[in-house]
C-alpha positions in Angstrom: -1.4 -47.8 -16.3 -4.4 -45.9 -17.3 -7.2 -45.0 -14.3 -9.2 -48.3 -13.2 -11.2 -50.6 -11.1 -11.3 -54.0 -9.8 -14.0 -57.0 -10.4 -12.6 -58.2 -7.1 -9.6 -58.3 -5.1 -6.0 -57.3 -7.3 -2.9 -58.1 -4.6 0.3 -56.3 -6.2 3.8 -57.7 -5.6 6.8 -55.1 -6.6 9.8 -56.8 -7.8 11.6 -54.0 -9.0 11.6 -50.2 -9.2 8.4 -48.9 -8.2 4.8 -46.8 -8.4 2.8 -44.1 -6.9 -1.0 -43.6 -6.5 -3.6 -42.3 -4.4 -2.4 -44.6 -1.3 0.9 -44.1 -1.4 4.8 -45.2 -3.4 5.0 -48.7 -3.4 8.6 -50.2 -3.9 10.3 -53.6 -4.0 8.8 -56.1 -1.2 5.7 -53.9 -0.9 2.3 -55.6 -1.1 -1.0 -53.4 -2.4 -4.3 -55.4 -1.5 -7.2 -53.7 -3.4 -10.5 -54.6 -3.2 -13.4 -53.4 -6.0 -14.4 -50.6 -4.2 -10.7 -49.0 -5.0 -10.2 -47.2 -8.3 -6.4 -45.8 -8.9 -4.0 -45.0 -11.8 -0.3 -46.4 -10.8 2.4 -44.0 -12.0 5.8 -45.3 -12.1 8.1 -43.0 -10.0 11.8 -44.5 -10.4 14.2 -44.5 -13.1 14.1 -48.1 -13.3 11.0 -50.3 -14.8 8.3 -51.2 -12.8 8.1 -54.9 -13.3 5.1 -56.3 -10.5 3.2 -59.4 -10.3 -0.2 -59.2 -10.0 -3.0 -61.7 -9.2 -6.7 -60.6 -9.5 -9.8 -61.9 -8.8 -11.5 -60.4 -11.7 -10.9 -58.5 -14.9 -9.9 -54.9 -14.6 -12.5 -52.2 -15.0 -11.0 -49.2 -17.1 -12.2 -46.5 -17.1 -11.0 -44.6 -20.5 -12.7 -45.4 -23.4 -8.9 -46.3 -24.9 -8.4 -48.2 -22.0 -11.2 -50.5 -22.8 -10.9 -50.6 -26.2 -7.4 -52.0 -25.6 -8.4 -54.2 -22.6 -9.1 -57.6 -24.9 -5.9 -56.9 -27.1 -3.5 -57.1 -23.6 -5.5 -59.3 -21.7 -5.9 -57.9 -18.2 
């Protein structure tokens, strides 16, 4: 996921495998509750996929040029 910020609150769920950024790995069961202040850049860190659910408040504010030139063609 490129480097980004939040409109609002973004609450992560890991289903499976997991990620790492600047507050920590974050694996199946965990919880990350960001507010708009946070900006990150999740880096899977297992073999496995990543697959999360995510629920935000807000669109996501990226950073990269690429990142928001792509923004409207995924949708988040």
């Amino acid at each position: 996921m490129p480097e980004h910020g939040h409109g609002g609150t973004e609450i992560t769920l890991v289903l499976t495998g997991s990620y790492r950024d600047a507050f920590g790995r974050f694996g199946p069961g965990d919880v990350a509750d960001l507010d708009e202040n946070v900006e990150h850049q999740p880096m899977v860190d297992s073999s496995e996929p990543c697959i999360c659910l995510v629920a935000t408040e807000a669109p996501t504010r990226f950073k990269s040029f690429f990142g928001r030139l792509f923004q409207p063609l995924v949708g988040i």
